[in-house]
N, C-alpha and C positions, 0 to 999 in steps of 0.2 A: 685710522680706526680699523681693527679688526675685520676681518668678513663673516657677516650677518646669514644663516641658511635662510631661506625664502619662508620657513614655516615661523622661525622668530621674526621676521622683516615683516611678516603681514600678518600677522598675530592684530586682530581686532581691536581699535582704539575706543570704538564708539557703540554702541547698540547696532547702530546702521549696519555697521561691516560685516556683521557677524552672518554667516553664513548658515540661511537655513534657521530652524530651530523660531520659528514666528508667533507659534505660540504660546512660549516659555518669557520670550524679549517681551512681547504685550503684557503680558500677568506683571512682570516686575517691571514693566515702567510705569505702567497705571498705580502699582503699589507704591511705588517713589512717588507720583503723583498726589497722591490722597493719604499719603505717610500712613501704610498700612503697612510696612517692609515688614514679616517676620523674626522673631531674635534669632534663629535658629532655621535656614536653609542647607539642604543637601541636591545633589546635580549629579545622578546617574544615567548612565551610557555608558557604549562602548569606548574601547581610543580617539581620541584627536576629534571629537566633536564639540569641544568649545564648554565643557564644564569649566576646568579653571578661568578660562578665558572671562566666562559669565560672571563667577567668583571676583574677578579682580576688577568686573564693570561694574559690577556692585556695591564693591568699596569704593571705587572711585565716585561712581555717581551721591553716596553719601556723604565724603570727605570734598568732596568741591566747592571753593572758595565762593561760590554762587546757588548753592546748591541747599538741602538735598536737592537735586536736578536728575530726569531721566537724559537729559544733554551733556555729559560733562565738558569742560570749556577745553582740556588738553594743554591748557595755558599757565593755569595757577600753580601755585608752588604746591599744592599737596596731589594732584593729578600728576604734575612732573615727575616726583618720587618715586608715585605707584608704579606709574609706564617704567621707571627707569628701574625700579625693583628695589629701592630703597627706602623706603616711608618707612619712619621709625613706630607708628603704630600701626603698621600693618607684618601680624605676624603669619609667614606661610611655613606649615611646620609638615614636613615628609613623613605620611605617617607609617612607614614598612620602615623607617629609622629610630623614630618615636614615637615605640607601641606600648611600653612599659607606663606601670603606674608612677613610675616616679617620673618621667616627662610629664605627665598630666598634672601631678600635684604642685611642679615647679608654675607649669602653664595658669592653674587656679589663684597662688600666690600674685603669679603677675597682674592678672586681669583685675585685682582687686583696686590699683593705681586707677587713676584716670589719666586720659589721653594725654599724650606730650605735647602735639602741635594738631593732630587733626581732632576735628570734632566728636570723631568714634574711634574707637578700638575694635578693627576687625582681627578674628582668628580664622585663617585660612587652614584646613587641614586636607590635604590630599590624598589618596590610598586610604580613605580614615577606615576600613573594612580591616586594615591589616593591625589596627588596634586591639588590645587581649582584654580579655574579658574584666581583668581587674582595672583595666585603664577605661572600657565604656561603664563598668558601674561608680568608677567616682565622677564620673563626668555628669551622670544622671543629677543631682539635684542643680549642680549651675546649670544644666541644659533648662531645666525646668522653671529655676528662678535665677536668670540674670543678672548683674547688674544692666542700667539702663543705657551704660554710654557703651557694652560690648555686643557684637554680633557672630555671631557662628557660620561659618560659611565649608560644607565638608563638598569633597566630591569622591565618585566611588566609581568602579567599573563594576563591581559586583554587591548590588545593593543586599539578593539575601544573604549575606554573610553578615549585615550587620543586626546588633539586637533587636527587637521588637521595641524595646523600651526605648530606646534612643530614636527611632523611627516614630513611635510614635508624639515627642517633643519638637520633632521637626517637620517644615512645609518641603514637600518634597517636588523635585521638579527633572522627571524624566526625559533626558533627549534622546532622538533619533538620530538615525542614520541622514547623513543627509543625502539627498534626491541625485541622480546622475544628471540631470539637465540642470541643477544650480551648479555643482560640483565644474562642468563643463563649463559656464559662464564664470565662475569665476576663475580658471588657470587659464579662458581666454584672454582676461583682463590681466591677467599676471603676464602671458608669453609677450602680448602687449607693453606694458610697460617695462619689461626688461629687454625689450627690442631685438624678440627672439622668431622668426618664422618656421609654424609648427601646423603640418595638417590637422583638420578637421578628427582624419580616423585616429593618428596618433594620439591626440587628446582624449578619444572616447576608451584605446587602450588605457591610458593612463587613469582614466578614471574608472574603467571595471575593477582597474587592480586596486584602485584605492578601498574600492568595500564602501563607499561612505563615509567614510574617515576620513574629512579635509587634512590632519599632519599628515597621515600616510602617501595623502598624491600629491604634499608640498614636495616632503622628500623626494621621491620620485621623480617628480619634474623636473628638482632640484639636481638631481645625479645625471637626468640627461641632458639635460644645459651643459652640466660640464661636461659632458661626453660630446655633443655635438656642435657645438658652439653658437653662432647666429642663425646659423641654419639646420633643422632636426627631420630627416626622412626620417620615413615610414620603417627602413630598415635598421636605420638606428634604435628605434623602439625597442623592435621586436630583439635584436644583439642584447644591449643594456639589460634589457627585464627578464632576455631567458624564454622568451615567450615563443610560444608554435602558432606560425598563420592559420588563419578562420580557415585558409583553401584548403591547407593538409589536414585539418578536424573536420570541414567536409568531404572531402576526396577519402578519407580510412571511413567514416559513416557510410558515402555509399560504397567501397567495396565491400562492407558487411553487409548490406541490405542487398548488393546482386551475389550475394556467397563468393564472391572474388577474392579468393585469398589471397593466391598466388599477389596482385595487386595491393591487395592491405598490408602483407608481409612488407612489401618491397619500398612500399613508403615509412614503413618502420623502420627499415633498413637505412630508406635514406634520411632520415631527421634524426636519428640518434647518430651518422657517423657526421653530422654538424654539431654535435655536441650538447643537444637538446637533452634535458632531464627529463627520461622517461616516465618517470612520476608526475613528471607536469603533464607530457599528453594526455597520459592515461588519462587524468584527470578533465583537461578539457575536453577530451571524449566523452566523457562522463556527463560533464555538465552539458554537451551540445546533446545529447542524448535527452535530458534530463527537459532542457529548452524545449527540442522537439514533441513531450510529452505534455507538458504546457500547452504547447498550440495545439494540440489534438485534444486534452480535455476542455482548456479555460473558453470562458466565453469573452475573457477580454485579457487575454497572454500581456497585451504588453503593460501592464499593471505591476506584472512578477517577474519580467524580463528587463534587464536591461541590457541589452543589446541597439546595435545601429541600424538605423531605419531600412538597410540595404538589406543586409545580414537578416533581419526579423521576416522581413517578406519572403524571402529565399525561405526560410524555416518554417515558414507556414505552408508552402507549398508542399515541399517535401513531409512534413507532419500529416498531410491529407491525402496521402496516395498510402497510408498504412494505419493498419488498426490500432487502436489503444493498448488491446493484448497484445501483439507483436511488439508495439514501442515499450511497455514495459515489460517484456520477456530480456530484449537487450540491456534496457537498461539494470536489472537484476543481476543477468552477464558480468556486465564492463564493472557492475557495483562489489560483485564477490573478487574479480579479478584485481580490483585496487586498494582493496583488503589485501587479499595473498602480496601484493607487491609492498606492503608496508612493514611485514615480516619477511619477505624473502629473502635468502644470501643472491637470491638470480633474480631479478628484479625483469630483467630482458626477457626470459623465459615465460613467467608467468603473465605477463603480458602477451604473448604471441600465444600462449595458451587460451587467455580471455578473447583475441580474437578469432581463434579459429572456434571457442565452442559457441561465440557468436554469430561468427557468418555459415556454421553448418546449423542455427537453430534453424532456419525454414526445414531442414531432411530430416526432425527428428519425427520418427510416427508414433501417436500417442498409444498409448498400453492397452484400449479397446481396440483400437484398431487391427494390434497383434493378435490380442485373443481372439479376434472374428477370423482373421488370417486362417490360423493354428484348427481352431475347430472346423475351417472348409478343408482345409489340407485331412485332417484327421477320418471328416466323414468321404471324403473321395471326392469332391468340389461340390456338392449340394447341400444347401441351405436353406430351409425356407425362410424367407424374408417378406412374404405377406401374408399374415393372418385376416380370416373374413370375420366380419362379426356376426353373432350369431343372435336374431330375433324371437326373444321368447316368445312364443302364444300360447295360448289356453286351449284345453281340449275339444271346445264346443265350436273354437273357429275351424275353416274349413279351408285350407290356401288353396290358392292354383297352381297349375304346373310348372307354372311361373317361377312362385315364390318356394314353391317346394323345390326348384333347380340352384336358386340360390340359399335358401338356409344351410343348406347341405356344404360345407368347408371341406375340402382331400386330406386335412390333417385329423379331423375330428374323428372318434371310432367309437363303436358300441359294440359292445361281446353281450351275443346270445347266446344261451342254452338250450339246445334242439333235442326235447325226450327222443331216445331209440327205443326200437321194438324190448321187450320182454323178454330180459337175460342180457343185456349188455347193457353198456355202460357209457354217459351222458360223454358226447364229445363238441366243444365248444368252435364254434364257427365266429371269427371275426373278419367285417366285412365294410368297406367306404360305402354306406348308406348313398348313396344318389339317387332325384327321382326321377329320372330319363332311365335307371338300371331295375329293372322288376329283380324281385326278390326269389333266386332260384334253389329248389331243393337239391341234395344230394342224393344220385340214384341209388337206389336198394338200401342206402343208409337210412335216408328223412322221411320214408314211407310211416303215412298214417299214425301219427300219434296219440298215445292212450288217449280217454277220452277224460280219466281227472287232468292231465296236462293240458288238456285242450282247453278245460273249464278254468283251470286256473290262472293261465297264462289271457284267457279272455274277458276273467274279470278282473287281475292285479294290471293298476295303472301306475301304481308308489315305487320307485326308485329304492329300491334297500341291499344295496351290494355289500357283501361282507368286506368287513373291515380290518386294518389291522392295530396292535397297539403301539401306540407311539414309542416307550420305553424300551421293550421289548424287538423291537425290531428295525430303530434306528441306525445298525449297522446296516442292513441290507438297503436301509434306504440309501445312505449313504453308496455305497455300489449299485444303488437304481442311478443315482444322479451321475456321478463316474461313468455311466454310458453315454450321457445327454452332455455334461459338459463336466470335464474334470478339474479348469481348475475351482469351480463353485463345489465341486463335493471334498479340496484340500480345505475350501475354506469352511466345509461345515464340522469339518475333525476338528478348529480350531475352538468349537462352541463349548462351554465350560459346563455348561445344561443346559438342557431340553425338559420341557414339559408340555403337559393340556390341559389350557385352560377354557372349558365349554367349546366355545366355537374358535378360538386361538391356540396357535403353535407356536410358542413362546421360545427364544433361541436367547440364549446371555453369552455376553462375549466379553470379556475383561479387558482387552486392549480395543478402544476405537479402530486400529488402524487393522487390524484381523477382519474386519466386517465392512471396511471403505467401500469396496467397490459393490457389495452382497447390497447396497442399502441405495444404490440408485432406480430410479423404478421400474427401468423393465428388465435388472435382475431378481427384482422383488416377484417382477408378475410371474418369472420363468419358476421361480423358486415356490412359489405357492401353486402353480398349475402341477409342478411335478410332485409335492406331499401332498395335493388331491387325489391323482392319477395313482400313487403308490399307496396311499391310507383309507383310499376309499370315503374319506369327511370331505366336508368340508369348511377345510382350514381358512384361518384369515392368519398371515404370520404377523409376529412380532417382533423384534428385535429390540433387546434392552443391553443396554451398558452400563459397566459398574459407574454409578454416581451420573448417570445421563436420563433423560425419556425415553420410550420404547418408540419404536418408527416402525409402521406400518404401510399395506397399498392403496396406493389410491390410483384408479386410472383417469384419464382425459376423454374414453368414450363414458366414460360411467358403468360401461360392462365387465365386470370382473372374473375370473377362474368361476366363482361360483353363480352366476348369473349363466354364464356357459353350460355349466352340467347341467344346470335345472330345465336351459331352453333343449339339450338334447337331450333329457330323458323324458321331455313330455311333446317331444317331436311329435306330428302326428304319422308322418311317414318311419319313425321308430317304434313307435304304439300297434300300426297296421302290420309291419314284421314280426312284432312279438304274437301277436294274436294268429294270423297266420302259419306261423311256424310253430304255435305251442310252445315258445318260450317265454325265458325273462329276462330282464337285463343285470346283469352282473358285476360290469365292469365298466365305465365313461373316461375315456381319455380324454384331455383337449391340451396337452402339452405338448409341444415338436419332438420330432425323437432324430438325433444325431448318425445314428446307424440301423 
C-alpha cells in the first residue's frame, strides 16, 4: 500500500476524534439524536479545521447500517465506502472546478433519483463560495424545497462571498481555530504512535506555525519525521521550518531597548549569513514586539498569547520595566519597516534602517521641547518659567504688608501717566509695582501736579486704556508676538481671518494641522495674554476650523489673562500710585516678554 501523509492517516473516523470544535460535534449529534438534522448545512472556517471532515461524519452518521447514529459503526458496508471515498451516493463535487450553471443543472437532474444503496443522498460541495452567481440562483428553490431522501452539506473558507439567499436556506455552523494546548495533545499522541521522540518546545514550535490549523501542523510534522527520523532536536525544528530562535528575537529586542546598535546590527549579521529569511525575522520581531505589548496592556495576556510558559514569563518581565508609549512607538517602528521590506529591491537595508530608527527612538527630543530650547537661546538663556497668581480683591478690602508683598508678580506691569508742569508734555513712567518699594517721584520733572489731574486721577478707579482695532492693526500685532515667540507669530500669518466677536477673537484656519500646536492650552493662554496686552480688551480667543468647533481657554487654576487684569487694575497698592502720583492707568500687561 501506498504511503499515507499523517493529515489523510488521521483524518477523523468518529465525532470523538475530531479535534477541538465541541460545540458544533454537540449541536449535530444531539440533532442526529432527536432527528432534527437540517436539509441544508454549511461549515465555515479557516484551512484544515475539520469542515469537510464534519461533512463526511455527517453522511456517515446518517447512512449507517445502524443508524441514523451519532456513533457510526466504521464496520458496515456503507461507512466502509464513505471512509474509503467511494459510496456511490455520496457526491463530493469541487466547487472552484464546478461553478458553472450547467454543473448545477446536471447535479438537480441527479438528485431527483433516489439513493442507490444508502439510505440518503448526500451532496457534498466544497469551496461552494467559488460558485457564480447563475449556479447559486438555480440552486435556490431545491435548496429551499428538497427532496426528502437528499441532503446538502457545503463548506467555505469565506462565508461572505456567498449569497444572502443561499445563507439564509441553510443552518450554518462556524468553526474555530483550534486551541494551542489541544493542538499540542494531539501531535503528542501522533509523535507517540509513530514511535517518534520529539521535545516538548519543538512541538509548541510546530504548533505556533500551525495557526490553528490541525492539516497545517500534520504537514509539518509530517516533513520533519522525514527530516529527522526517530529522533527530532530542537535544531532540526528550527533548519526544517526556516525559523529564528526565541534567544536572537530576544537578544535584537534588547539591543533596541539599550540603543545598542552596534549589537543589533551584528546579530543581523550573523543570522542572515545562516541563511535565515530576513522577512521572517523581521517579522518575528514584530510579533515579539507585538506580545510584549499585550503584557503591558492585557489584564490577562495569556488569553491572546500563545506562547510557552517559559518564554510568556520572561515577556512579562521585560513588558514592565517599559511604558505602553515606548512599546508602541517600537512597535510602529519595526510595523512601517516590514512594509518597506515587502516592497523593497534591498530587503537587508531596510531592515537595518528599521532598526536603527528604532533603537535611536529613546534620543529623539520632542518638537516642544526644541522650541523652548530655541526661545532661551534666542532671549540670552532667561525664561520665566513661574507665573504667580494673582488674587483679585475689591477696593473696600484693606491687605497687609503681607499680602500686598505677594500679589505683586516681577512680570506683571502697569504704565502710569504723571501730569507735568504747564507747557510740556505727559511722559509715561512704567514701573514693577512692589509693596516693600514706595513709590518714587522724579526730580524737577513730577513736581506738584495741576490740581484737575489731582482730582481726576483721585476719583477715576475704572480701567479704560485705549485700545486698538482688531482689523486694522493685526499686522503689528503680528510683529508684537515675533518679539515674544516667533514661531506662534508664523503660525498667526497662517489665519485665513480674524475678526471681533463682543468679548472673542475669532482666529479661522483652513487646515487643522497650521493651528496643532496654537490649540494646546498653555499656547492658548500665552496667545490670549499677548492680544490683551497688545489690544488693550479683553479677548477670550477662539479658534475655529473649516468644518470643525471652535476651541477655546480654559485654565486649571480658574484664573485667566482676564481675571489678571481686572485683579491689577483694582490693586489697591496700583490705585494708592495712581492717586498719589495724579495719574491713570493706561496700559496692564501680564504676558512674559522674551527680550
Amino acid at each position: 500500500m501506498s504511503y499515507l501523509v499523517l493529515a489523510r492517516k488521521w483524518r477523523p473516523q468518529t465525532f470523538e476524534e475530531v479535534v477541538g470544535q465541541q460545540s458544533v460535534i454537540r449541536t449535530l449529534q444531539n440533532g442526529i439524536d432527536r432527528h432534527r438534522i437540517p436539509h441544508a448545512i454549511i461549515f465555515s472556517g479557516v484551512r484544515g479545521v475539520g469542515k469537510t471532515t464534519l461533512a463526511r461524519l455527517v453522511a456517515k452518521a446518517l447512512n449507517c447500517q445502524g443508524g441514523p447514529t451519532k456513533i457510526p459503526c466504521n464496520k458496515c458496508e456503507h461507512c466502509t465506502e464513505i471512509t474509503a471515498g467511494n459510496a456511490i451516493d455520496i457526491h463530493e463535487i469541487d466547487g472552484a472546478s464546478n461553478r458553472g450553471i450547467q454543473e448545477i443543472r446536471e447535479l438537480k437532474e441527479n438528485i431527483r433519483f433516489f439513493p442507490t444503496k444508502s439510505r440518503y443522498k448526500i451532496i457534498i460541495i466544497d469551496e461552494v463560495h467559488m460558485l457564480t452567481t447563475e449556479a447559486f440562483n438555480a440552486l435556490l428553490k431545491t435548496l429551499e424545497e428538497p427532496p426528502e431522501h437528499v441532503f446538502f452539506m457545503f463548506a467555505t473558507t469565506e462565508l461572505h462571498k456567498i449569497p444572502i439567499t443561499i445563507l439564509s436556506r441553510c443552518q450554518r455552523y462556524e468553526l474555530q481555530k483550534v486551541s494551542s494546548s489541544e493542538l499540542f495533545t494531539f501531535f503528542s499522541k501522533i509523535a507517540q504512535e509513530e514511535k517518534v521522540i520529539i521535545s516538548d518546545w519543538a512541538l509548541n514550535i510546530i504548533v505556533r506555525e500551525a495557526g490553528g490549523s490541525v492539516r497545517d501542523g500534520l504537514s509539518l510534522l509530517d516533513q520533519i519525521f522525514s527530516f529527522g527520523g526517530d529522533e527530532i532536536t530542537d535544531e532540526d525544528v528550527i533548519q526544517v521550518l526556516g525559523l529564528v530562535d526565541s534567544q536572537v528575537v530576544s537578544s535584537m529586542a534588547a539591543a533596541i531597548f539599550n540603543s545598542d546598535l552596534a549589537n543589533g546590527l551584528r546579530i543581523l549579521d550573523e543570522t542572515s549569513s545562516y541563511g535565515v529569511d530576513l522577512k521572517r525575522l523581521a517579522n518575528d520581531l514584530l510579533y515579539y514586539f507585538r506580545a510584549l505589548l499585550i503584557c503591558r496592556i492585557s489584564a490577562n495576556p495569556e488569553k491572546l498569547l500563545d506562547v510557552p510558559d517559559q518564554e510568556f514569563a520572561e515577556m512579562r518581565q521585560i513588558a514592565g520595566q517599559h511604558t505602553t508609549e515606548s512599546l508602541q512607538l517600537y512597535f510602529n517602528m519595526l510595523l512601517k519597516g516590514v512594509e518597506e521590506m515587502q516592497y523593497s529591491s534591498h530587503p537587508r537595508l531596510a531592515f537595518e534602517m528599521a532598526l536603527i530608527r528604532a533603537a535611536e527612538a529613546g534620543n529623539v527630543v520632542p518638537v516642544a521641547e526644541l522650541l523652548g530650547k530655541l526661545e532661551t537661546m534666542q532671549s540670552g538663556g532667561v525664561v520665566a518659567s513661574i507665573k504667580k497668581a494673582v488674587t483679585p480683591r475689591g477696593p473696600a478690602q484693606k491687605p497687609s504688608v503681607k499680602e500686598k508683598t505677594k500679589s505683586e508678580a516681577p512680570q506683571k506691569a502697569v504704565s502710569t501717566e504723571i501730569p507735568e508742569k504747564p507747557g510740556q508734555q505727559q511722559k509715561k513712567v512704567v514701573k514693577n509695582l512692589k509693596a516693600e518699594e514706595p513709590v518714587k517721584e522724579e526730580p524737577a520733572e513730577a513736581e506738584a501736579p495741576s490740581q484737575q489731574a489731582t482730582e481726576k486721577g483721585s476719583t477715576e478707579n475704572t480701567v479704560e486704556p485705549p485700545t486698538r482695532d482688531v482689523r486694522k492693526n493685526w499686522d503689528e500685532f503680528i510683529e508684537y508676538v515675533m518679539d515674544r515667540k516667533k514661531w506662534m507669530a508664523h503660525t498667526l500669518r497662517l489665519c485665513s481671518k480674524v475678526r471681533e466677536e463682543g468679548a472673542e477673537l475669532i482666529l479661522k484656519f483652513d487646515d487643522p494641522s497650521d493651528c496643532k500646536m496654537l490649540q494646546s492650552k498653555e499656547n492658548m493662554k500665552f496667545l490670549t495674554e499677548f492680544s490683551q496686552d497688545f489690544f488693550q480688551k479683553e479677548f477670550k480667543i477662539g479658534i475655529k476650523i473649516r468644518g470643525a468647533d471652535s476651541q477655546g481657554i480654559t485654565d486649571q487654576d480658574g484664573m485667566g489673562p482676564q481675571e489678571e487684569r481686572r485683579a491689577l487694575a483694582n490693586d489697591p497698592l496700583v490705585q494708592m500710585a495712581s492717586e498719589v502720583l495724579g495719574g491713570r492707568v493706561v496700559n496692564i500687561r501680564t504676558g512674559p516678554r522674551s527680550r
